[in-house]
C-alpha positions in Angstrom: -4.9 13.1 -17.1 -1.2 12.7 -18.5 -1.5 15.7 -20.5 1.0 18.3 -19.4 2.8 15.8 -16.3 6.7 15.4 -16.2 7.2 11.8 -16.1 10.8 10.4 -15.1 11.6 7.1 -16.4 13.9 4.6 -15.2 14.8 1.9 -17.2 17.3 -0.9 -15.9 18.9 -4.1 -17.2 16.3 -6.7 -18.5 15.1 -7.9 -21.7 11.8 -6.3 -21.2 13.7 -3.2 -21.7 12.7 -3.0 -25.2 8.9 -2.8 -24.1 10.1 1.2 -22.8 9.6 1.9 -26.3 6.2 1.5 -26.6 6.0 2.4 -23.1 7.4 6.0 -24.0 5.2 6.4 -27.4 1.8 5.9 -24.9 2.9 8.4 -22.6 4.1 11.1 -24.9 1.3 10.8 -27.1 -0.8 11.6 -24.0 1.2 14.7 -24.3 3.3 14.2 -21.0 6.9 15.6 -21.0 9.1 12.2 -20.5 12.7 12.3 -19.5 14.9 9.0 -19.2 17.3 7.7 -17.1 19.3 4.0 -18.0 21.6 2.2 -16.3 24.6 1.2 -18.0 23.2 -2.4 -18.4 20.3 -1.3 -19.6 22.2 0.3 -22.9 22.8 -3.1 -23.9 19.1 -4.2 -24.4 17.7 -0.8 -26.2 19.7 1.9 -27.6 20.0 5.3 -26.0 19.3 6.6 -29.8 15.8 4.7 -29.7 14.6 6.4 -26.6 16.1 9.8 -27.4 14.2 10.2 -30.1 10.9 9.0 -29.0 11.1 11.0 -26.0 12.6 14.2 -27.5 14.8 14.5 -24.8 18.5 13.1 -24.5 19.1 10.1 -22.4 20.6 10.0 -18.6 22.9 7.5 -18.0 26.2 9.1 -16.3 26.2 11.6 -13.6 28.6 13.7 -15.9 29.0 14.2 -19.8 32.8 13.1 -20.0 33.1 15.2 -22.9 31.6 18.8 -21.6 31.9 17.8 -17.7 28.0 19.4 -17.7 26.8 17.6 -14.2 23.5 15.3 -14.8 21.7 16.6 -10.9 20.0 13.6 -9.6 18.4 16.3 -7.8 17.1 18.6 -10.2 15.4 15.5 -11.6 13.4 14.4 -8.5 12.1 17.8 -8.4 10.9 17.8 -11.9 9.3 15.1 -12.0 5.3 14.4 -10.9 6.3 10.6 -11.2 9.6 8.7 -11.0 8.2 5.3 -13.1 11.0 2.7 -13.2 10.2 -0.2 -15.8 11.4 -2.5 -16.1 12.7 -2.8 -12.7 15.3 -5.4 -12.0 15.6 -7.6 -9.0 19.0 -6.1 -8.8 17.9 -2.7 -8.9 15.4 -3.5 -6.5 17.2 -4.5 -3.8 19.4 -1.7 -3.9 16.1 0.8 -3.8 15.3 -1.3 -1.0 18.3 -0.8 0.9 19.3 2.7 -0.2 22.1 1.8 -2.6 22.9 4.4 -4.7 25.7 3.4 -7.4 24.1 4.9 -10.4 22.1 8.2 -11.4 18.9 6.1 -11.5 19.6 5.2 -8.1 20.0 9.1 -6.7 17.6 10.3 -8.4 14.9 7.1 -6.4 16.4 8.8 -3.3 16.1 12.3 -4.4 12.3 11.6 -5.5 10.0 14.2 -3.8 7.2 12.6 -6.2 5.2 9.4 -6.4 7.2 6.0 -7.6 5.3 3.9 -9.6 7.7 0.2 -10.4 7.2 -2.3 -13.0 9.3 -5.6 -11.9 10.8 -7.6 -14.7 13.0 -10.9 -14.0 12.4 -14.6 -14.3 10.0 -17.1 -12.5 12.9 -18.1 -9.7 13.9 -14.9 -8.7 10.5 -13.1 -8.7 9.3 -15.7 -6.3 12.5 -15.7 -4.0 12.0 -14.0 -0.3 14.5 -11.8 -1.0 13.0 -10.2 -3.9 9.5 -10.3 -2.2 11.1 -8.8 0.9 12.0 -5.7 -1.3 8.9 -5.8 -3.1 7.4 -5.3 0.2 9.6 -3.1 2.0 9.1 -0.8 -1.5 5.3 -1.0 -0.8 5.6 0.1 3.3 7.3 3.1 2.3 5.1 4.2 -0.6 6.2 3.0 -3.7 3.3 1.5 -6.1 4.2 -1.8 -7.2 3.0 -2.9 -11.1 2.5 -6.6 -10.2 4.2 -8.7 -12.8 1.6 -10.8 -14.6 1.7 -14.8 -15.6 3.0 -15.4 -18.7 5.9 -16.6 -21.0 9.1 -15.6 -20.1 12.5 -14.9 -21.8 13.8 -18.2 -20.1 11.2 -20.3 -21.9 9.4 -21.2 -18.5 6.0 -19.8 -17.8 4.9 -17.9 -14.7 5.0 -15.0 -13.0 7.9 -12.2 -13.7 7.8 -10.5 -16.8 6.8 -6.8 -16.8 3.2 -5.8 -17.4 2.5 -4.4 -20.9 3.1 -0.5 -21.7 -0.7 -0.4 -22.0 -1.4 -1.5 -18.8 1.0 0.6 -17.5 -0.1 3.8 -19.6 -3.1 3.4 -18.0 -2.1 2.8 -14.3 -0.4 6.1 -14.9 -3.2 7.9 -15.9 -5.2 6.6 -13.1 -2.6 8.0 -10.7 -3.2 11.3 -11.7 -6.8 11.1 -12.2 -7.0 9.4 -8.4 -4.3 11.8 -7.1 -7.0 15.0 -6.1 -9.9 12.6 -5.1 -10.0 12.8 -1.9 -8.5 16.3 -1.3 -10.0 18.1 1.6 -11.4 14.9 2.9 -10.5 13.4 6.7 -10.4 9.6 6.7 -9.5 7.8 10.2 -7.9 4.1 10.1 -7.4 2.2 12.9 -5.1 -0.9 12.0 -3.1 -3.4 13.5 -3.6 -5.5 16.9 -4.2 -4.1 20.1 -2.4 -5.9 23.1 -3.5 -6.4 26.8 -1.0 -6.5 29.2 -0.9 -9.6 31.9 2.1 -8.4 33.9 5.4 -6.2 32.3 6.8 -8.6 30.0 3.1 -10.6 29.3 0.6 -9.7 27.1 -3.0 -11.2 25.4 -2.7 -10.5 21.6 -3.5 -11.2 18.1 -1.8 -12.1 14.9 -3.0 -9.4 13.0 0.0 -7.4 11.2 -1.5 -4.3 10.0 -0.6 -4.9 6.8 -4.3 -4.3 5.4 -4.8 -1.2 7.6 -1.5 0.0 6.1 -2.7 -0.5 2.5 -5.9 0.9 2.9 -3.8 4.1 4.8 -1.4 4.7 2.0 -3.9 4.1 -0.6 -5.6 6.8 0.6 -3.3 9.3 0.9 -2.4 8.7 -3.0 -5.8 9.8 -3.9 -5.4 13.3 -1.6 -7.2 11.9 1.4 -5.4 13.2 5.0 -5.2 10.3 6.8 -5.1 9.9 10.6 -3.9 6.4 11.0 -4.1 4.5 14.8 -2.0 1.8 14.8 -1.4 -0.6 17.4 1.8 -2.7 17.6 2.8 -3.4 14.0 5.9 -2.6 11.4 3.6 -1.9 8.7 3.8 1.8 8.8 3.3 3.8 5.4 5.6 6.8 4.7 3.7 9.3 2.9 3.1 12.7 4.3 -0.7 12.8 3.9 -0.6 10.5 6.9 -0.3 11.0 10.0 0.3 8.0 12.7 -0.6 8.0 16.2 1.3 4.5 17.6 -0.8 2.5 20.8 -0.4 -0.1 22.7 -4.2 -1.3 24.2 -7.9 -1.2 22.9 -8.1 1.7 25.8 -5.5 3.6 23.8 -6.8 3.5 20.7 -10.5 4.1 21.9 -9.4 7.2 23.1 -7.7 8.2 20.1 -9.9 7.1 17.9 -12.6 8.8 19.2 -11.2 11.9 19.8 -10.2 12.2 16.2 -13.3 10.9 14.7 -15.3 14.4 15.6 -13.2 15.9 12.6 -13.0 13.1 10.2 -15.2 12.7 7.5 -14.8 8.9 7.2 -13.3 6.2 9.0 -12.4 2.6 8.4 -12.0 0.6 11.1 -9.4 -2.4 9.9 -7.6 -3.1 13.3 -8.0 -6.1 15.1 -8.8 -4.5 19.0 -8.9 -7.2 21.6 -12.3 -7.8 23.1 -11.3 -8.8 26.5 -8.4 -7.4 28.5 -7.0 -8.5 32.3 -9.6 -6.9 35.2 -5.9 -6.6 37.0 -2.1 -5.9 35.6 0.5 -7.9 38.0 2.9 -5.4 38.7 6.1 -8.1 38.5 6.5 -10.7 36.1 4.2 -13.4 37.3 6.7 -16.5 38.7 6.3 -20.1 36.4 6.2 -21.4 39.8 2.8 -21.7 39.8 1.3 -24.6 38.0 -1.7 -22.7 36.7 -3.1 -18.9 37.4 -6.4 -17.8 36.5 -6.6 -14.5 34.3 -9.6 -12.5 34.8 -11.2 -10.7 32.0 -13.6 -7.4 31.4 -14.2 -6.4 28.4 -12.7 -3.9 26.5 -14.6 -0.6 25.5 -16.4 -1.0 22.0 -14.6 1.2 19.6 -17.1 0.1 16.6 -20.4 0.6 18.4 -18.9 4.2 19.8 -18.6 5.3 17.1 -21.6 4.2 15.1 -23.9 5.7 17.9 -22.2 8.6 17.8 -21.4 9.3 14.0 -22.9 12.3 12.2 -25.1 11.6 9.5 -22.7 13.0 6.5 -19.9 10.6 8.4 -19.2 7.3 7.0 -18.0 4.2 8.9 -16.5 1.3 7.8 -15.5 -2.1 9.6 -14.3 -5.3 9.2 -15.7 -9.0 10.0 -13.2 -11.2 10.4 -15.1 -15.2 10.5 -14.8 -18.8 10.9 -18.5 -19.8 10.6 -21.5 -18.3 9.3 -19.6 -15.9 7.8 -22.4 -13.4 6.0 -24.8 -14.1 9.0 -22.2 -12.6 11.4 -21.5 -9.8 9.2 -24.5 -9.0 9.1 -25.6 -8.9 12.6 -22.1 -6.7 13.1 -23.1 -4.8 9.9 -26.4 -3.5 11.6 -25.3 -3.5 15.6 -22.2 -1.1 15.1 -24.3 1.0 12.4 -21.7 0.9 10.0 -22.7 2.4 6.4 -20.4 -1.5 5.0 -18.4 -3.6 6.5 -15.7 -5.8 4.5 -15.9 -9.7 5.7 -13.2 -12.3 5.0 -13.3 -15.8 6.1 -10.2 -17.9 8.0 -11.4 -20.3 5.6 -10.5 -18.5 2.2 -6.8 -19.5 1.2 -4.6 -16.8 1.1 -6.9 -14.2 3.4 -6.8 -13.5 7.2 -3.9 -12.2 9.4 -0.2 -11.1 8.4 -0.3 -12.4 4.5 0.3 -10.5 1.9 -3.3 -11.3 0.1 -6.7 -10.7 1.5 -9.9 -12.2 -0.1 -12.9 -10.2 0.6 -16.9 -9.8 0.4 -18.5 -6.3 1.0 -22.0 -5.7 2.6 -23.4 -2.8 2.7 -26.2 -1.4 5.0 -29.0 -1.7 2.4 -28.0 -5.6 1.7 -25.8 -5.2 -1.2 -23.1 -7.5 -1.5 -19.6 -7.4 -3.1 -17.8 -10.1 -3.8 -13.8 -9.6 -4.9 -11.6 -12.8 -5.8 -8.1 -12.7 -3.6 -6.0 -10.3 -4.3 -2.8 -8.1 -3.1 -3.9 -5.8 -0.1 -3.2 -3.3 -2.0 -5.3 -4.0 -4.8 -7.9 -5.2 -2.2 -7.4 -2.0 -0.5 -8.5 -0.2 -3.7 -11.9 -2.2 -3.8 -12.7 -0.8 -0.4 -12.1 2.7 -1.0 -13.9 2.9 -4.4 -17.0 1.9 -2.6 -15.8 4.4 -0.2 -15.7 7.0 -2.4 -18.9 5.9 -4.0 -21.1 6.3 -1.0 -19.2 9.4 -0.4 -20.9 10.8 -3.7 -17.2 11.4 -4.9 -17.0 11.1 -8.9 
């Protein structure tokens, strides 16, 4: 799947530099054309000389030759290449992707990249886990970026834990399942709804939820990196992919995204249903923000139109319709009953009572049951990586090799 690919690769300041060896061997071998790009810093870990002659190509560092003047185009190379890989990745480098720094030619060329970014981080225990670095790590992830996950292991400091770079194997082979992934879905439709939906009390009152969209994000983007078009219905939420298979259509209400949903469902061939739509919403809007004067007001509520069930009544029978089950008690039992009243061809269930699953964290824990009583069971994970499980089940009762 490598074979014949241009493959940029970025390599920073970090011991695990000298893993881009290896890392350059894999990929060539696989006969993809690979071109480098250092940082300064990262001349002092592995030798220019090294990578040169694996790669068969000279090595980037400067925007210019000082000795010929010949311009290095940060450019040109985000045109060339089918994949801008940047391992290791520094926290240091990170943050500056994150906020659009651009003080070196590995820098321009992230910002010039009209292809996928696949990033390997690489740093110690302490500064992996710092919000700071996980704020980038995240903000990398909203706008498309695919993030290597550092694994748990021994670390140049001597500590153990999470932070060093994944192994050039690993990483050989996420590439190649990038490229393999990157055409299956073309020419398919999928609809996601994500987010919350809220119900306005008055102009500055609402009734909401705490879901963040950031599962209905992953499964969106994820998506669109295997070819899908993706129509994505979001309700109020930051989590909003940038990758131009997608398309976004922004609401407010549950009667907003009914009507979008269901007008665009007619010309999807899929749909996963991941946002959290209110069930109830106020009978009556007070036109002026309601006075705390009052002691106590009554609210009354009607509910909201069924997205879910609309949908599943009205599906085609090559359509396929996802949803989720979000539980506090009798978990599979609920599913279940969901599963079969909103004719859904799976539904994904996770539990308030997993650690680390639920609304607006960054890991989701999941169980998959399909219509014919098959269950799925995934340990927690990233969204992303969670995101994943769903589709290739997706996929697989699409009939999609």
């Amino acid at each position: 799947m490598i074979k014949g690919k241009n493959i940029l690769l970025g390599i920073t300041g970090s011991i695990a530099a000298y893993k881009a060896a290896t890392l350059v061997r894999l990929l060539v071998k696989q006969g993809a054309s690979v071109k480098i790009v250092m940082t300064p810093l990262a001349k002092e870990f592995i030798t220019p000389l090294t990578l040169a002659t694996l790669s068969k190509n000279p090595i980037l560092v400067d925007f210019f030759d000082p000795e010929n003047g010949n311009w290095n185009s940060h450019v040109d190379l985000g045109m060339w290449a089918d994949l801008y890989l940047i391992a290791p990745a520094s926290a240091n480098t990170m943050a500056k992707m994150a906020n659009g720094i651009a003080d070196n030619l590995l820098l321009t060329s992230y910002l010039s990249a009209k292809c996928p970014v696949m990033v390997a981080p690489a740093m110690d225990l302490d500064m992996y886990k710092h919000p700071a670095t996980q704020e980038n790590i995240e903000k990398l992830q909203q706008r498309g970026d695919i993030i290597i996950e550092s694994p748990t292991g021994e670390l140049a400091s001597g500590l153990t834990g999470k932070g060093r770079m994944e192994e050039p194997e690993t990483i050989s082979s996420r590439v190649s399942q990038l490229f393999a992934n990157g055409h299956q879905l073309h020419n398919k439709t999928i609809l996601v709804t994500s987010g919350p939906t809220y119900e306005a009390i008055d102009p500055v009152r609402f009734i909401g939820n705490h879901s963040s969209g950031k599962m209905g994000a992953a499964l969106a983007l994820t998506l669109a990196e295997r070819g899908a078009k993706v129509i994505m219905v979001t309700g109020p939420s930051k989590q909003i992919p940038n990758h131009p298979n997608i398309e976004v259509e922004k609401v407010t209400n549950a009667q907003q995204m009914f009507e979008l949903a269901t007008h665009h469902f007619s010309k999807c061939d899929a749909a996963i249903l991941a946002a959290a739509v209110s069930d109830f919403t106020p009978k009556r809007v007070a036109d002026r923000k309601i006075k705390s004067k009052d002691k106590s007001i009554t609210i009354d509520l009607e509910p909201t139109k069924d997205i879910a069930k609309h949908l599943g009544a009205n599906k085609k029978e090559e359509q396929k319709l996802v949803g989720f089950a979000l539980e506090t008690e009798n978990e599979v039992q609920n599913a279940k009953q969901k599963l079969k009243s909103k004719n859904f061809d799976f539904i994904v269930l996770n539990s308030t009572n997993d650690e680390g699953a639920g609304f607006d964290v960054s890991t989701n824990k999941v169980t998959i049951i399909h219509s014919n009583n098959t269950i799925n069971t995934f340990e927690t994970k990233q969204k992303k990586d969670v995101a994943a499980d769903i589709i290739e089940q997706l996929v697989k009762l699409m009939g999609i090799a």
